[in-house]
C-alpha positions in Angstrom: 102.3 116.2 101.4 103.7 117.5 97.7 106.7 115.6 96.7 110.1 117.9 97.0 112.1 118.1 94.3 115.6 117.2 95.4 117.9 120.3 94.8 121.0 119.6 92.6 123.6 121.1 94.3 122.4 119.7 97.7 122.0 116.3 96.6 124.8 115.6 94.0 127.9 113.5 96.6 131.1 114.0 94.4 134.1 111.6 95.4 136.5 112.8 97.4 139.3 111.8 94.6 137.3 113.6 92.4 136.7 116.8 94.2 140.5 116.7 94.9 141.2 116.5 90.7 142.6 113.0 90.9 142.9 111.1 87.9 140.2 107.9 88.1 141.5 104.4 86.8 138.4 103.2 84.9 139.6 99.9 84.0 139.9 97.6 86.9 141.7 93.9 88.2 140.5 91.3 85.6 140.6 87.7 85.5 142.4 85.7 82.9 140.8 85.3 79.3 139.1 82.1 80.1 137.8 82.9 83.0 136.6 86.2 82.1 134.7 84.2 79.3 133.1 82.2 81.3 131.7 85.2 83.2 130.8 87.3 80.6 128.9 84.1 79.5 127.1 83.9 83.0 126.0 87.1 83.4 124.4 88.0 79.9 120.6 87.2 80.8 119.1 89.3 78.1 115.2 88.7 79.1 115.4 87.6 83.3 111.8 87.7 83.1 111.3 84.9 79.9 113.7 82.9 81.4 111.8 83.0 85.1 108.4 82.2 83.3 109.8 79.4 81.1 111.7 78.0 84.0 108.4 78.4 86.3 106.1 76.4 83.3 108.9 73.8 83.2 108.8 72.6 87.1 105.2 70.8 86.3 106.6 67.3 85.5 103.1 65.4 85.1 103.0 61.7 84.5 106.0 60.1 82.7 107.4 56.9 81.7 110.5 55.5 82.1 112.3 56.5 78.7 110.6 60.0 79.3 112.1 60.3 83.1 115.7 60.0 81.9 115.1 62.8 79.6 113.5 65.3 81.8 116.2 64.4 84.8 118.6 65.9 81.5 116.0 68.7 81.7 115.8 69.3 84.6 119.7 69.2 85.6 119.8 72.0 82.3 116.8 74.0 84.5 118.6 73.8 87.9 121.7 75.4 86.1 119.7 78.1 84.5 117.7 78.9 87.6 121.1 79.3 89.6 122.1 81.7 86.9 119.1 83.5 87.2 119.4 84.1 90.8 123.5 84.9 90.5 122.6 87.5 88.1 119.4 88.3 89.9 121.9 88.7 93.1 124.8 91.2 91.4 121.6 93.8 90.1 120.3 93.6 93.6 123.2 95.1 95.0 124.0 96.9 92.3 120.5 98.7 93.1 121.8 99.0 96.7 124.8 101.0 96.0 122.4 103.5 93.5 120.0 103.6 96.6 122.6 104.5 99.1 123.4 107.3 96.9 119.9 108.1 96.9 119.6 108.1 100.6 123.1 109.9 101.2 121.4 113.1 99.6 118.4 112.8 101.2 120.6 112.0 104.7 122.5 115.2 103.6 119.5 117.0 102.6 117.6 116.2 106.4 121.0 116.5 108.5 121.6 119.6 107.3 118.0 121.3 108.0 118.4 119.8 111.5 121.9 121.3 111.9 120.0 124.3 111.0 117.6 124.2 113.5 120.2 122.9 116.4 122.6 126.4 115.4 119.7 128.6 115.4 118.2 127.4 118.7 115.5 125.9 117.7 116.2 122.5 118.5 118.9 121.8 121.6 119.1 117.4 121.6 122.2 116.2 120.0 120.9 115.1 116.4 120.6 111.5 116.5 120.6 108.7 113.3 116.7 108.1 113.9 115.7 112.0 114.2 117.9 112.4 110.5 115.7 109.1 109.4 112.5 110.8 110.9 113.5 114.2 108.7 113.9 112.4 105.4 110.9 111.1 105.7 108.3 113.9 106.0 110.7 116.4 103.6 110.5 113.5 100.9 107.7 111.7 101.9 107.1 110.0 98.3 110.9 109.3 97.5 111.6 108.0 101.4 108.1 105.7 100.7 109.3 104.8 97.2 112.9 103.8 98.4 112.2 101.6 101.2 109.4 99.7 99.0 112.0 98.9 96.5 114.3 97.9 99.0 111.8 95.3 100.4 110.6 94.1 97.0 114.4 94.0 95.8 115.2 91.8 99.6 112.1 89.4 98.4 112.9 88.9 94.8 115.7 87.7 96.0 114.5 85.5 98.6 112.1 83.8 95.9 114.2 83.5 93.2 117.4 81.6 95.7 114.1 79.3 96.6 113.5 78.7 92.9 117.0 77.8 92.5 116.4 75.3 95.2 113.5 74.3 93.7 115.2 73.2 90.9 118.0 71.6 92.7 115.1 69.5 94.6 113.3 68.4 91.5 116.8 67.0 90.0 117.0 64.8 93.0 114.0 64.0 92.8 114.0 62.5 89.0 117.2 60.9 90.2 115.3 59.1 92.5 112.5 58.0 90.4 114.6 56.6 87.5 116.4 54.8 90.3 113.3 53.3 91.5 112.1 52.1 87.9 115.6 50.3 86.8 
């Protein structure tokens, strides 16, 4: 089935404040200065993907001696705090891309209810129009975009799982060092 352009004016959801002509406070609550540091320094991850790679290389410890064990339990408590970065800033795009996709979804909900509506008014259809048939509508009038959408969502739900089980990962391998120095004093 050919993908279906979704129309502007059926898919575009204005706010109701904004519909009404209500002024829109951009600026929102804000922390105090230092703290507002200290999360503008958290969340700029410029290259997620470098820093995943490097991070990955990095949990291969190989053999090591003792002078070299202190130094990569320093290395690796550096690594645990970077991959729990990279999974906190992994974590706000993630729902950041849920909010778009809901937006997504709400025209294509719109799109669907409204051709069922349709069909219930003209007598074609006389079942009261249930979540699952609106679910069922979306996806054979936007086949591609309904396919395309849940894939994301999944991959999006994964990343996510891998990336908090990196940040473990790294947690582990601290404790782990620990453990070994321990052993060779």
């Amino acid at each position: 089935m050919a993908r279906r352009p979704i129309q502007t004016e059926d898919a575009i959801v204005k706010l109701a404040s904004v519909e009404r002509g209500d002024e829109v406070q951009v600026d929102g609550p804000t922390m105090s200065e230092g703290f507002e540091r200290i999360q503008t320094r958290v969340f700029d991850l410029p290259d997620p993907d470098s820093e995943y790679q490097e991070l990955e290389k990095a949990l291969m410890l190989g053999t090591q001696q003792f002078d070299s064990i202190a130094a990569a339990l320093d290395q690796a408590e550096d690594n645990a705090r970077r991959a729990h970065r990279l999974y906190v800033n992994a974590r706000v795009d993630a729902e950041r891309f849920s909010i778009e996709a809901d937006v997504v979804e709400g025209g294509l909900w719109s799109i669907a209810s409204g051709e069922l509506q349709r069909e219930k008014d003209s007598g074609a259809r006389t079942k009261q129009i249930t979540d699952g048939d609106v679910k069922s509508r979306m996806s054979t009038m936007f086949p591609d975009q309904w396919r395309e959408l849940q894939e994301k969502r999944i991959k999006t739900r994964k990343m996510m799982e891998h990336l908090e089980r990196f940040a473990d990962l790294w947690k582990t391998r601290c404790y782990s060092i620990a453990a070994m120095l321990a052993s060779k004093r």
